[in-house]
Each structure stands twice: as C-alpha cells, then as structure tokens.
N, C-alpha and C positions, 0 to 999 in steps of 0.2 A: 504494500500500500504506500502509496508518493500521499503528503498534502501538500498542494500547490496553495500559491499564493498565502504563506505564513504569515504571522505578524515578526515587528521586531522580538530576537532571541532576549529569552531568560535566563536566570540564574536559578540556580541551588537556592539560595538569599534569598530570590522573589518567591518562590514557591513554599520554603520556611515561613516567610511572611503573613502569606496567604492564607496558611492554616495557622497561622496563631490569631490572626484577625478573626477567624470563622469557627475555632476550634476543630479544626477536622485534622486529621492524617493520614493523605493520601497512600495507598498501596503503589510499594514500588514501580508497579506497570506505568500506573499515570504519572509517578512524579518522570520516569523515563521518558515517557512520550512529551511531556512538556518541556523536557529539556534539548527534546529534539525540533521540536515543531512549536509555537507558540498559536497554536491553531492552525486553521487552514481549510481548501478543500479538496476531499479524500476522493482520492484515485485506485482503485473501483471505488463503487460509492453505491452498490446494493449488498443489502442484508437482509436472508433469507435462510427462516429455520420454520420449528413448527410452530413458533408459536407468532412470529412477524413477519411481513415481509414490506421493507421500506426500503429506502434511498437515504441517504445519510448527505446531508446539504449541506452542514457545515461542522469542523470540529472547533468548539470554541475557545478560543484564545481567554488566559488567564487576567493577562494584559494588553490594553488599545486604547490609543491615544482618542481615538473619535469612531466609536464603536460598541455595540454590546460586547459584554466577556462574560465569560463562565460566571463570575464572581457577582454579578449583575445579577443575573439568570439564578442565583440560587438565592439571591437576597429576596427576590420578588415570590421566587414559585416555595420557596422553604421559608423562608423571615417574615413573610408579608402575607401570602395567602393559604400559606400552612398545607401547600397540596400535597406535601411530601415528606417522611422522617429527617429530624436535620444530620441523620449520618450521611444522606443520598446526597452527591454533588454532581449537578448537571453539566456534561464535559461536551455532545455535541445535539444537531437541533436534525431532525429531518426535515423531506420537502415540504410536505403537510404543517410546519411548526411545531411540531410536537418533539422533546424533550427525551432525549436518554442520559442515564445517571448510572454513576458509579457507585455501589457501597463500601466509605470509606471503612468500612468495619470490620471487614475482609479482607486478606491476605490477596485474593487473585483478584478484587475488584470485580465483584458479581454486577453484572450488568441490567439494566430495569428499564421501561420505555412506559414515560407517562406518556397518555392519551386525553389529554384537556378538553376534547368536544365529545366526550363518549355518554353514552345514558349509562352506563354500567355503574353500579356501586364502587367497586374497584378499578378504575383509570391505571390503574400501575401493574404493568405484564411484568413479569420474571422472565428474563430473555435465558436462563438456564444456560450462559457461557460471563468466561471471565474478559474481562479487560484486553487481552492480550489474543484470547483468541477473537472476541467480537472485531480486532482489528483487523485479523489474519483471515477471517472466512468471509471479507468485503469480494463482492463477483460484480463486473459492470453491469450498470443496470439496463433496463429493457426503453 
C-alpha cells in the first residue's frame, strides 16, 4: 500500500504529544504508520471482508496546517458527540464519510468502522482484523 499525497513528516515527539493530550496509547502498528506517512491517500484503497466492503478515501493525518486531522475527528465523534468508547481513535474516513478507528487498547490495533447514517442500534462493525493487516488486504477498488 503507497499513501500518496502525505502531509508534512512527524516525529516520535509529535505522536508522544498527541497521546498525552488525548490520553491514549497508540499500538505500535499506528505509531509506525505515522511515522511513515503523516496521512494521505491509500493506494489500493478497497476493503473487502465479510463483514464490509468500502473504499478507504483518506488516511488521516495526525497533523495539518489547514485541514481536518485524526485528532479533530476524535474530539468531535468521541469528546463531543460521544459516538464512540474514548479508547477508539479515528485514523482514516471512507468515500461515504464514514469513520474507521483503531483500538488503542490492543496490542495489534483491532480495527472498527463507525456507520453514522445507519438505523441500526449498533453503528460500530468489528472489522475482525488488526491495524497492520487492515493495511495489507487494501485491493483497488471497483
């Protein structure tokens, strides 16, 4: 998987930061991935198992000068409108707008896909893969 068009590189420091502001502790996978990429978007960019099948729009950037960032994104949908446990950290958005989250709480960063326009009682699927492989089974999309 390529993410094209990054934002400006982070640090160790910044992502230290980040979770002391938020209180979280990201799982190795994601602090890697943001040391590698400061967002971006992800080349393939479908994801498809049994329990989703979307397009992955953007991975979001921790830090942006004139921009949403992850850090945005979890103040509103966790701080502000409570849609989510505050261990979940929202890392990228699909085409739809809708929201995947990492659980800082876990070791391999279990991956989770809010659904915000759903009638369902539960809006939050369990994607039943970790971080590292939800990167790795991205196929182009259709």
């Amino acid at each position: 998987m390529i993410l094209k068009d990054s934002n400006a590189a982070i640090t160790p420091q910044d992502i230290a930061d980040v979770e002391a502001q938020l209180g979280l502790r990201f799982p190795a996978p994601v602090r890697k991935l943001y040391l590698s990429a400061n967002g971006g978007i992800p080349d393939p960019e479908g994801f498809q198992n049994e329990v989703l099948d979307t397009l992955v729009a953007e991975f979001l950037p921790l830090k942006f000068e004139d921009g949403d960032t992850a850090i945005a994104a979890y103040r509103d949908l966790v701080l502000v409108q409570k849609a989510v446990s505050s261990n979940l950290f929202p890392f990228a958005v699909d085409a739809g707008g809708d929201y995947f989250f990492v659980d800082t709480t876990t070791s391999e960063g279990r991956v989770y896909f809010y659904r915000h326009d759903t009638a369902s009682t539960d809006p939050l699927l369990d994607l039943r893969v970790g971080f590292e492989q939800f990167w790795s089974s991205l196929k182009p999309g259709d």
